[in-house]
Rosetta silent file (secondary structure, phi, psi, omega in degrees, C-alpha in Angstrom):
SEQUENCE: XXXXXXXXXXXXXXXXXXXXXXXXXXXXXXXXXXXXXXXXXXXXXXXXXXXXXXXXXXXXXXXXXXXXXXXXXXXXXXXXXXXXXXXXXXXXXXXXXXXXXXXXXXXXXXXXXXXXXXXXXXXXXXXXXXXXXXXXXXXXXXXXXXXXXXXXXXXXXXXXXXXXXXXXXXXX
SCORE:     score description
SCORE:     0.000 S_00000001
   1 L     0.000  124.075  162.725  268.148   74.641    9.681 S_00000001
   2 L   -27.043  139.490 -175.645  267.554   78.418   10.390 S_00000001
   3 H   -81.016  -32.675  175.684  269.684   79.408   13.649 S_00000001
   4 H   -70.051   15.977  169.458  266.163   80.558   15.247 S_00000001
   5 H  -115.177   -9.942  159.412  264.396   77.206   14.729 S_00000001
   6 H   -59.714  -39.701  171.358  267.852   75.543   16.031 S_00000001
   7 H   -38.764  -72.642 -150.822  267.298   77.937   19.063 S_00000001
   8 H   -74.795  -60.661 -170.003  263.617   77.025   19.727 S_00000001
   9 H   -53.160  -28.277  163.420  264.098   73.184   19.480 S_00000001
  10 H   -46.440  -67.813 -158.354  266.949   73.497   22.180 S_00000001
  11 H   -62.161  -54.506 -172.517  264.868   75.596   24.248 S_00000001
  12 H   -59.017  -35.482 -176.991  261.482   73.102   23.755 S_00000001
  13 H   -49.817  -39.325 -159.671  264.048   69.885   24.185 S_00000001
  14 L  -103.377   34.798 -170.735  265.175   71.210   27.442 S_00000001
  15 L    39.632   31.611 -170.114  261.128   72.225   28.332 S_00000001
  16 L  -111.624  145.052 -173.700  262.250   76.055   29.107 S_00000001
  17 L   -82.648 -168.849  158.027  260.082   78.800   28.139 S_00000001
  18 H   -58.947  -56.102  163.673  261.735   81.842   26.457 S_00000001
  19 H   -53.895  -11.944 -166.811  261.688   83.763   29.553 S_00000001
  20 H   -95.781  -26.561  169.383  263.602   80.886   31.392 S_00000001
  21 H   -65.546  -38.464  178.989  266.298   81.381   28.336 S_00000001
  22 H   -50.069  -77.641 -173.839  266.571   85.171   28.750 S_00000001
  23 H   -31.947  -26.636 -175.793  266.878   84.765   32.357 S_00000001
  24 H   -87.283  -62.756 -177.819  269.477   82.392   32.138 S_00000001
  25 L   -81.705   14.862  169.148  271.498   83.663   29.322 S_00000001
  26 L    72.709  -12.139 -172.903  271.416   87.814   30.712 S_00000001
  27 L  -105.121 -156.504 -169.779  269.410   88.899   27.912 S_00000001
  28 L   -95.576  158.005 -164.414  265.753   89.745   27.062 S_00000001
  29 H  -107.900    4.098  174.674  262.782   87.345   26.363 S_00000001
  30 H   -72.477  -58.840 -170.931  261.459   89.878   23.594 S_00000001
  31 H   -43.034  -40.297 -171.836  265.745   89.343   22.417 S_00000001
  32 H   -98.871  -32.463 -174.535  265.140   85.378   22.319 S_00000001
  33 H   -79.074  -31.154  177.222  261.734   85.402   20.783 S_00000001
  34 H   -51.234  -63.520  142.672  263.086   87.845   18.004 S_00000001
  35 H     9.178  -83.004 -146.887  265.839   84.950   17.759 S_00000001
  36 H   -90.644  -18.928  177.284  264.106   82.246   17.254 S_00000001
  37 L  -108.517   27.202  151.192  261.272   83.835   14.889 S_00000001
  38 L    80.340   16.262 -178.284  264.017   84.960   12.742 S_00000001
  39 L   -58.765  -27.558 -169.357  263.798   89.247   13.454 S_00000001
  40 L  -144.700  144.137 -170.203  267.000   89.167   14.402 S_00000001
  41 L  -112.352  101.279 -171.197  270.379   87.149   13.782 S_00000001
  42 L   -82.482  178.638 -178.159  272.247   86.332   16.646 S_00000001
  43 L   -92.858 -161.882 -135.732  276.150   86.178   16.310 S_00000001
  44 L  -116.332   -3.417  155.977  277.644   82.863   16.627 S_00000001
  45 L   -86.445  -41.864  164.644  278.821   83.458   20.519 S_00000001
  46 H   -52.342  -61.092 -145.656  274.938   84.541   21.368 S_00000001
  47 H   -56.218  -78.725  159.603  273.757   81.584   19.307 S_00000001
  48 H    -4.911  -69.982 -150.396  276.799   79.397   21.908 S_00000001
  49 H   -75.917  -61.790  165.249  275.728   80.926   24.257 S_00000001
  50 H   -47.554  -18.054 -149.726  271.601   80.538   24.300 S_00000001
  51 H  -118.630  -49.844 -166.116  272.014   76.828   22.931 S_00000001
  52 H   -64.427  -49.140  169.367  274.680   75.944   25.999 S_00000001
  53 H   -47.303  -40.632  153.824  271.516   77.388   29.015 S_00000001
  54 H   -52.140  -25.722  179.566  269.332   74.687   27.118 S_00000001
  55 L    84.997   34.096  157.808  271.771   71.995   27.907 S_00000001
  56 L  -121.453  162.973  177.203  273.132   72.054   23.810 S_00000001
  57 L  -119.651  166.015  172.790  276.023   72.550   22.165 S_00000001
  58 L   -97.559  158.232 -170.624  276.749   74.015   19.006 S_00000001
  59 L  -162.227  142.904  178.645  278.663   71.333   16.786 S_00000001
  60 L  -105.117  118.123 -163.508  280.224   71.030   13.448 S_00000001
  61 L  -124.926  149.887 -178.837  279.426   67.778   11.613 S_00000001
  62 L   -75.479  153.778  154.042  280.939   66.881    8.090 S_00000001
  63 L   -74.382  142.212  127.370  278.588   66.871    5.562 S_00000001
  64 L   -47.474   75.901 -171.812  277.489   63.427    3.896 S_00000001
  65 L   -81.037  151.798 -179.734  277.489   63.274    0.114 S_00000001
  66 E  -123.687  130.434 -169.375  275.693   60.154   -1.259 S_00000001
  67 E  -122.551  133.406 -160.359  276.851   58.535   -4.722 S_00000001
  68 E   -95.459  168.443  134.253  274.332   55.755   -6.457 S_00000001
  69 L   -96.720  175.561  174.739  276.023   52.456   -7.975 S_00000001
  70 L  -139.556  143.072  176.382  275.198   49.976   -9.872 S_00000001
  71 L   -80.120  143.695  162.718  275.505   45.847   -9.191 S_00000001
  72 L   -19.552  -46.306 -137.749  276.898   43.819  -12.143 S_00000001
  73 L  -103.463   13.092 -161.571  273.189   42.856  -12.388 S_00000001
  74 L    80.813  -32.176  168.704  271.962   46.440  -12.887 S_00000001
  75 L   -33.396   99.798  156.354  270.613   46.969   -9.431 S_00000001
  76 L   -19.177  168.745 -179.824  271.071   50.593   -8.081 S_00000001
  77 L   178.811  141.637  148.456  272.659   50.921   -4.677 S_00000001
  78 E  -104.254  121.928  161.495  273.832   53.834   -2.674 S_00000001
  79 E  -103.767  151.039 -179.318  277.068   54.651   -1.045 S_00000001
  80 E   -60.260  170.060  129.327  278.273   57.526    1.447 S_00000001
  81 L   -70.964   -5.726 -177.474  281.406   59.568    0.921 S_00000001
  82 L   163.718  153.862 -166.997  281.814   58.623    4.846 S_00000001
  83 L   -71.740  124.449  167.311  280.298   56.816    7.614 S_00000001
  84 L   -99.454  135.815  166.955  277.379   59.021    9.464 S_00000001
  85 L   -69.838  125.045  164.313  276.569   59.027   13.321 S_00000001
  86 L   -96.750  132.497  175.948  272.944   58.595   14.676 S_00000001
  87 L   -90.818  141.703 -171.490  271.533   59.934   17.721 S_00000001
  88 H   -18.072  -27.781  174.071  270.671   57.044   20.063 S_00000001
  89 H   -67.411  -56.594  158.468  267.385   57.100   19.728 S_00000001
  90 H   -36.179  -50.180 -162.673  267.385   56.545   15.903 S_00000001
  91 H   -67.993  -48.333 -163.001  270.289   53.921   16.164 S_00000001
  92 L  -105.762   49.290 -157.891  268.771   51.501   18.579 S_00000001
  93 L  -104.755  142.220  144.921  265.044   52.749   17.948 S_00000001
  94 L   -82.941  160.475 -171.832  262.202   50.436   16.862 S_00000001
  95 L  -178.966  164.171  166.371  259.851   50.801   13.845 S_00000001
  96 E   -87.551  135.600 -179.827  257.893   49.359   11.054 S_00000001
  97 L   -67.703  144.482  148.953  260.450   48.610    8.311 S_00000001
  98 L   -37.834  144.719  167.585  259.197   51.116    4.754 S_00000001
  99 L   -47.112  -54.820 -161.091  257.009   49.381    2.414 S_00000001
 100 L   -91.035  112.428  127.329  260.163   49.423   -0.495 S_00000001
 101 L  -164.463  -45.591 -155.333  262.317   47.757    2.012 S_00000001
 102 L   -95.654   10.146 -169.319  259.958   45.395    3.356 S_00000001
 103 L   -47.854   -2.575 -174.666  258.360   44.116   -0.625 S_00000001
 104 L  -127.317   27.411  168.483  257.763   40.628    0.084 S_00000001
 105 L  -167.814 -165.676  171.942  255.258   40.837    2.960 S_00000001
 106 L   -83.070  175.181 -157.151  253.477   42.431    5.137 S_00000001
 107 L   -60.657  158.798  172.994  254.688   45.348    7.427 S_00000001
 108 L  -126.742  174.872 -156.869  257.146   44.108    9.523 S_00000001
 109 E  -143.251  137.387  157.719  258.640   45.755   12.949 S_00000001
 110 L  -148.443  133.092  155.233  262.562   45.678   13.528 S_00000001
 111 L   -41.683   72.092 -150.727  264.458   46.413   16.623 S_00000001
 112 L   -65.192  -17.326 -161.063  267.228   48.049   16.377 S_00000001
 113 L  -118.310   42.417  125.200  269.382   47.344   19.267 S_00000001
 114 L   -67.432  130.363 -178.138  268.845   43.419   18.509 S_00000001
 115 H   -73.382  -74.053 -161.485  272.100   42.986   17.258 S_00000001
 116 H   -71.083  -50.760  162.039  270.897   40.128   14.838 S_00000001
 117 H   -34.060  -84.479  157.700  267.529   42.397   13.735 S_00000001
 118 H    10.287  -66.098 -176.437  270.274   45.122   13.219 S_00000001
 119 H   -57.777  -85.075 -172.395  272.186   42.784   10.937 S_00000001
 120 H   -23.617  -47.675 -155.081  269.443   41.670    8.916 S_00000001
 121 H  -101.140  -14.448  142.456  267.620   44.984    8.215 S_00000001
 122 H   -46.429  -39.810 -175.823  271.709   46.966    7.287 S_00000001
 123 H   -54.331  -61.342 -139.562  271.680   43.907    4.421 S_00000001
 124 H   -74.286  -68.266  168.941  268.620   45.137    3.533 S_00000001
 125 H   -37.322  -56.371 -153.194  269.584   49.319    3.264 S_00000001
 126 H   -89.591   -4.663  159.559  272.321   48.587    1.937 S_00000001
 127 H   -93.274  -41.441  170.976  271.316   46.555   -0.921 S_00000001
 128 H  -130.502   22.949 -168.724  268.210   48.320   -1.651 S_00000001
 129 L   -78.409  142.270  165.279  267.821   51.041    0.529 S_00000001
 130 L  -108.010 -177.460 -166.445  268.005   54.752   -0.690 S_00000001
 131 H   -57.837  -44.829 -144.846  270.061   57.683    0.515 S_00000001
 132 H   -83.998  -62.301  150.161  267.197   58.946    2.459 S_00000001
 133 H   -22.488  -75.946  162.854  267.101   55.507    4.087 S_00000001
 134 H   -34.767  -63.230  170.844  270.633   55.641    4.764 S_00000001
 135 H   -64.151  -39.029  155.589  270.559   58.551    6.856 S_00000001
 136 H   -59.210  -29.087 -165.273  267.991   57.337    8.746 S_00000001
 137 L  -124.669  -76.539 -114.296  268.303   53.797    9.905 S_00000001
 138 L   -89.434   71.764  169.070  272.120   53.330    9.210 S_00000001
 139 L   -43.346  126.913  155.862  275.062   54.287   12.204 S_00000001
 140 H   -38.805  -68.641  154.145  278.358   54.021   11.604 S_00000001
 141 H   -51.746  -57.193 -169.965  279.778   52.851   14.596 S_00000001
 142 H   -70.288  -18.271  155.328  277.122   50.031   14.455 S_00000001
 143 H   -62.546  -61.197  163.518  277.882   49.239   10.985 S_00000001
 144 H   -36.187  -85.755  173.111  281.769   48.878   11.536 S_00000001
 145 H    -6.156  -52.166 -162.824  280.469   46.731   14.398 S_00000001
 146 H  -103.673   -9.832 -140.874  278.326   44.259   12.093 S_00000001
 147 H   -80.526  -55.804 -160.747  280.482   44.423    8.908 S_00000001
 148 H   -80.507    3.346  169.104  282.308   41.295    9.240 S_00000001
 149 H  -112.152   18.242  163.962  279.055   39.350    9.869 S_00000001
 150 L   -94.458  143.179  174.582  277.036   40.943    7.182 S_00000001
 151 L   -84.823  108.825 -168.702  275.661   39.126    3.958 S_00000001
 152 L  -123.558  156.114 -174.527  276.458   41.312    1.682 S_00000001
 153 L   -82.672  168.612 -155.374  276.878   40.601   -2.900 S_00000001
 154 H   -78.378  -56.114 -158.773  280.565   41.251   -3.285 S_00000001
 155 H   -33.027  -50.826 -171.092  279.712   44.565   -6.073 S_00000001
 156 H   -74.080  -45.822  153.348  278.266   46.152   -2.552 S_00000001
 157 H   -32.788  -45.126 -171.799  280.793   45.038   -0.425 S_00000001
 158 H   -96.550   13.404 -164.735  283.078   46.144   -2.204 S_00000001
 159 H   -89.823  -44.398 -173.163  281.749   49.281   -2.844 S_00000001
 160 H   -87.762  -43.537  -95.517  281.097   50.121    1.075 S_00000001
 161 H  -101.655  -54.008  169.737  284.554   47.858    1.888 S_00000001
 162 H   -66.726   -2.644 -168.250  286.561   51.406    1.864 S_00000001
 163 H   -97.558    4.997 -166.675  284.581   53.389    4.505 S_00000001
 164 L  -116.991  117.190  170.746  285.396   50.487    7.086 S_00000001
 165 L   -75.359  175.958 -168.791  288.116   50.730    8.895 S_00000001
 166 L  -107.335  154.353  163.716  290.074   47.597    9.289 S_00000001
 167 L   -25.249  103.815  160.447  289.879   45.867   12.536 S_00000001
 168 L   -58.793  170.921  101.656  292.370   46.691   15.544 S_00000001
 169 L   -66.722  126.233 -171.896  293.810   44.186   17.199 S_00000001
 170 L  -102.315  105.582  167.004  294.145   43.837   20.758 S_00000001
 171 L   -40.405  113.991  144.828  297.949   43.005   22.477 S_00000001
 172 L  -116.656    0.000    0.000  297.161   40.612   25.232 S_00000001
């Protein structure tokens, strides 16, 4: 994403016009519209700066590379290079499950922050789910979370099995 259309969605997220960003942030609202409609390039302490008066931060996130597999049985399958974070809405979110996810009925609706939906429909991504999928429906933390009570074919298991951290244990 462009840094002026990162700009603008801050600014629409937090309902503030342009003028409430100038005003905030010392500058001009001609300065912020240039910004955000790409006239001008702010540096990377303006950018900080304009995105923190919205009530954002700027943040550095690893990239995700995705790698396909294959099951014993020929079946495709995709794994991460590392576990990706969802924002809340997305993790625990409701929806109609995708047609190719959902092939042996009709649409169907899963919950996400049913634990036991949750379960069900990660089996499902992660056996036939594509990267694109992946990014979308699957959290990390909530994966770690479900891993030892997912049904998963061994090939995938063992595929995903290093991106899992192993269990703490808690001294009581």
């Amino acid at each position: 994403m462009n840094p002026g259309a990162l700009l603008e969605r801050a600014r629409r997220a937090a309902g503030m016009t342009t003028q409430d960003v100038a005003d905030r942030a010392g500058t001009s609202r001609p300065t912020v519209s240039s910004y955000e409609h790409g006239h001008k390039s702010p540096s990377l302490r303006t950018a900080q700066r304009l995105l923190e008066v919205a009530g954002h931060a700027l943040d550095v996130t690893p990239l995700v590379h995705y790698a396909e597999h294959t099951t014993r049985r020929g079946r495709p399958f995709t794994v991460p290079d590392r576990l990706a974070r969802l924002p809340l809405e997305a993790a625990l979110g409701r929806f109609d499950v995708p047609l190719h996810l959902e092939w042996s009925g009709g649409r169907r609706h899963v919950d996400l922050a049913d634990r036991h939906q949750r379960a069900r429909f990660y089996e499902t991504v992660l056996r036939e789910g594509t990267e694109a999928d992946l990014r979308e429906h699957v959290d990390g933390a909530l994966l770690v979370d479900l891993w030892d009570d997912l049904a998963l074919p061994a090939d995938i298991r063992a595929a995903w099995a290093p991106l899992i951290p192993p269990r703490a244990t808690v001294a009581g």
